[in-house]
C-alpha positions in Angstrom: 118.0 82.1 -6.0 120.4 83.8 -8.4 123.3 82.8 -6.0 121.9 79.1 -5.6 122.2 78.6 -8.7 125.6 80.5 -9.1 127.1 77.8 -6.9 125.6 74.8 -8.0 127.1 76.1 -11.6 130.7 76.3 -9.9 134.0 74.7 -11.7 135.8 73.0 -8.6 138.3 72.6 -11.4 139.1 75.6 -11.5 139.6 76.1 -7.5 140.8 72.3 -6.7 142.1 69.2 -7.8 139.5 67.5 -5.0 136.6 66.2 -7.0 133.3 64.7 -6.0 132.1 61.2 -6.5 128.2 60.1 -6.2 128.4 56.6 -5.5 124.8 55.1 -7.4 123.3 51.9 -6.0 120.0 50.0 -6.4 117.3 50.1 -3.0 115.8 47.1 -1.4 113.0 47.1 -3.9 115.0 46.7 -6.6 113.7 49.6 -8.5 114.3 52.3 -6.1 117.8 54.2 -6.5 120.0 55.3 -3.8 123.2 57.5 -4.1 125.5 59.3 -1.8 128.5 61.4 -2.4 132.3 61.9 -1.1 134.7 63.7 -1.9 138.1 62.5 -3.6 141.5 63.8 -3.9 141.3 63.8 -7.6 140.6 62.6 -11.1 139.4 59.0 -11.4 138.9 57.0 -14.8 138.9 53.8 -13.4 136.5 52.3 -10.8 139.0 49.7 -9.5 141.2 53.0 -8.2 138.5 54.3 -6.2 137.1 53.1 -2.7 134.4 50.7 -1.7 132.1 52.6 0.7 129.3 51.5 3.2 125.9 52.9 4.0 122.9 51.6 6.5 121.1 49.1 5.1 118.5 49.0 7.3 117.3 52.5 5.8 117.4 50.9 2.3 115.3 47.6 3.3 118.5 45.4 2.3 119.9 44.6 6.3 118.7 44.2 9.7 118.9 47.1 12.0 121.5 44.5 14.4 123.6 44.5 11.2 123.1 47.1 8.8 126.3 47.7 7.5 126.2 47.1 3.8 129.8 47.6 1.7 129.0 49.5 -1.9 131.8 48.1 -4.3 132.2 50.7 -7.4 131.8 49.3 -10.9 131.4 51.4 -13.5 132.1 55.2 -13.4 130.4 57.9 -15.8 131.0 61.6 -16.0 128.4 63.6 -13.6 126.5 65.6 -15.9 125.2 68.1 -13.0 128.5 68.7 -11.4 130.0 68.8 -14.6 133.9 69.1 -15.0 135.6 65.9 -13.0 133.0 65.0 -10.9 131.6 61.5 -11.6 128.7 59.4 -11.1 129.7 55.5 -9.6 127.6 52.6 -10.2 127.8 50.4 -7.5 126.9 46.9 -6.3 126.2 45.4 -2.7 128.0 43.3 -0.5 128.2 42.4 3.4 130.9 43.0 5.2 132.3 39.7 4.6 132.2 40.0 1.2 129.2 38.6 -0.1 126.9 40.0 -2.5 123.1 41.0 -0.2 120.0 39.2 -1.9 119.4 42.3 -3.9 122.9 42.2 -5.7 121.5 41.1 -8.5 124.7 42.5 -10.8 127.2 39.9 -8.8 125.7 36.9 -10.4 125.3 38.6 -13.8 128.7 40.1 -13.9 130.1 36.2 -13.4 127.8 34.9 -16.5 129.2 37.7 -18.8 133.0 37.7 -17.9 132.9 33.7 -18.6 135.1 33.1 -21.0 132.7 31.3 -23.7 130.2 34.0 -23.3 132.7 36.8 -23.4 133.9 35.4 -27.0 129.9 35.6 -27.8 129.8 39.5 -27.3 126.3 39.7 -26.7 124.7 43.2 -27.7 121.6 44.3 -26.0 119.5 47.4 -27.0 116.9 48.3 -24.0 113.7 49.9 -23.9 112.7 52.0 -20.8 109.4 53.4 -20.8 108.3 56.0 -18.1 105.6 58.4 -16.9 105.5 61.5 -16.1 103.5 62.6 -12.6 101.9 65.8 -11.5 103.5 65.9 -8.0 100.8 67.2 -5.9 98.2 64.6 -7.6 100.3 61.6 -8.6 98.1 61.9 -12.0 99.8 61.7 -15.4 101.1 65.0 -16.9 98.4 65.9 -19.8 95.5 64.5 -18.0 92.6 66.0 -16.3 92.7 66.0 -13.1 90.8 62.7 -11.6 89.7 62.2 -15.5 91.1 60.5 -18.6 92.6 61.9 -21.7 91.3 60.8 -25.4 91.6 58.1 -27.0 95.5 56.4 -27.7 96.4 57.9 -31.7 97.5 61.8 -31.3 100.0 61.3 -28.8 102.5 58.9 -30.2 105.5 60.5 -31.4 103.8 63.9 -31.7 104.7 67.6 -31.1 102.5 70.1 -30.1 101.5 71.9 -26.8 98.5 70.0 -26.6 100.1 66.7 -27.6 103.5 66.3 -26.2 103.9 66.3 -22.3 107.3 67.3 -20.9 109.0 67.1 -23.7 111.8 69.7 -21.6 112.6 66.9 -19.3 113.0 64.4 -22.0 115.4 66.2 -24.2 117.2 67.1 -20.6 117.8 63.4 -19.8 118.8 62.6 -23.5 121.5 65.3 -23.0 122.6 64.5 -19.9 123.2 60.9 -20.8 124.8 61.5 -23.8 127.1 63.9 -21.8 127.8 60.8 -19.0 128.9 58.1 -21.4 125.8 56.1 -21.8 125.3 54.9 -25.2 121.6 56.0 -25.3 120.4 55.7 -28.6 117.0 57.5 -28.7 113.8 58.9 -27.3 110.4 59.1 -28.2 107.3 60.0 -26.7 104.4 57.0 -26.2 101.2 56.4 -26.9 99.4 57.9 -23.8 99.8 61.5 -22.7 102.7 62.0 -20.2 104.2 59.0 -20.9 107.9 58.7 -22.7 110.4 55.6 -23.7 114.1 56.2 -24.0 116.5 53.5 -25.3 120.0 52.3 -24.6 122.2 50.1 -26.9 123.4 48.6 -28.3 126.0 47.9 -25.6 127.7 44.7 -24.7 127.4 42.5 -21.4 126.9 43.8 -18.1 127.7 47.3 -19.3 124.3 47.6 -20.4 123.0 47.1 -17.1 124.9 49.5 -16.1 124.2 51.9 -18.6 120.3 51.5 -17.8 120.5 52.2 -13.9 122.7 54.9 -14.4 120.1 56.6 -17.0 117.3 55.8 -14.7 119.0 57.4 -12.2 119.5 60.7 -14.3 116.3 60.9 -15.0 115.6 61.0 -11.2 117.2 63.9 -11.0 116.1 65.8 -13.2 112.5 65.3 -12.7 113.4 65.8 -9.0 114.5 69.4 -10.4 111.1 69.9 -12.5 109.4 69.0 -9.4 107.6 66.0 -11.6 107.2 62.6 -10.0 108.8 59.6 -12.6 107.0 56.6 -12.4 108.5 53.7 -14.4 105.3 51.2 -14.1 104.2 50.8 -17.6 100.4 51.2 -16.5 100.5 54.0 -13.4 96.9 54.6 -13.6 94.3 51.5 -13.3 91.1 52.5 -15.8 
């Protein structure tokens, strides 16, 4: 394991100009995130220097398996906070090959709303709430719970510290770092008022970039409770009473 994680931890900068690029997109359900990776020949700072990309849409729910070619368009780009050095994280949009944004390309329309000229003089700031839950993997049942059963009553857990209070409170600080580290303007955590169960906030940002900002947070936090081996649930009422 000591070696796995030697490589994982490598500087490519150090070795190669080459750097890699996870292009970030959002699934057929439209809370589901997707990514894939390439590799490119170097640095990148802005997304309308790097390539547009395809995957198979009919793996994603977004195209028919006749025509499941589905062209990802990069938009925004953040620095890759688990590759580190020039490696980059690319949120993307979705379009056929014709050019047209799928049904699920919800951004396209957005992105025309906000770069209007009398709504661009507006500068509308948004600050976003995300709450989430942490899952035992094996169970799907909130971390901090009983197993099957139900914690206390809502009062002790809200903003609280202690061991028998506070609920993955590792993976929480993790994900604050990590965005902070990727150039998302995320403005704070706290944990909620049931047991396993966090909020994180973004914002204030302006226009689409929020939107952007959001996905790629969610999309951090994927991955790093993919590493904890914890299952991240962002329904605001996972378990039905």
């Amino acid at each position: 394991m000591a070696l796995l994680s030697d490589l994982l931890n490598l500087n490519l900068s150090d070795y190669t100009d080459k750097i890699i690029a996870e292009y970030i997109w959002v699934g057929g359900s439209g809370m589901d995130i997707r990514s894939k990776a390439r590799t490119l020949s170097g640095p990148v700072t802005d997304p309308s220097e790097l390539p547009k990309w395809n995957y198979d849409g009919s793996s994603t729910g977004q195209a028919p398996g006749k025509d499941s070619e589905v062209i990802l368009y990069p938009q925004a780009i953040f620095k890759d906070p688990f590759r580190r050095g020039n490696n980059i994280l690319v949120m993307c949009d979705c379009y056929t090959p014709q050019g047209d944004p799928i049904p699920t390309n919800k951004r396209n329309n957005a992105a025309k709303i906000f770069s209007h000229p009398n709504v661009a003089a507006e500068e509308p700031w948004y600050g976003l709430e995300q709450e989430y839950t942490l899952l035992q993997k094996d169970v799907k049942w909130p971390l901090g719970w009983p197993v099957g059963g139900f914690p206390g009553p809502q009062g002790p857990y809200y903003c609280a510290a202690g061991a028998d209070k506070a609920f993955g409170r590792d993976i929480v600080d993790a994900h604050y770092k990590a965005c902070l580290y990727a150039g998302i303007n995320i403005s704070g955590i706290n944990g909620e008022v049931m047991p396993g169960q966090w909020e994180f906030q973004v914002g204030p940002s302006v226009g689409i970039a929020a939107s952007d900002q959001l996905w790629v947070a969610r999309y951090i936090l994927e991955r790093i409770t993919e590493i904890a081996g914890v299952v991240l649930s962002f329904d605001p009422k996972p378990i039905q009473h």
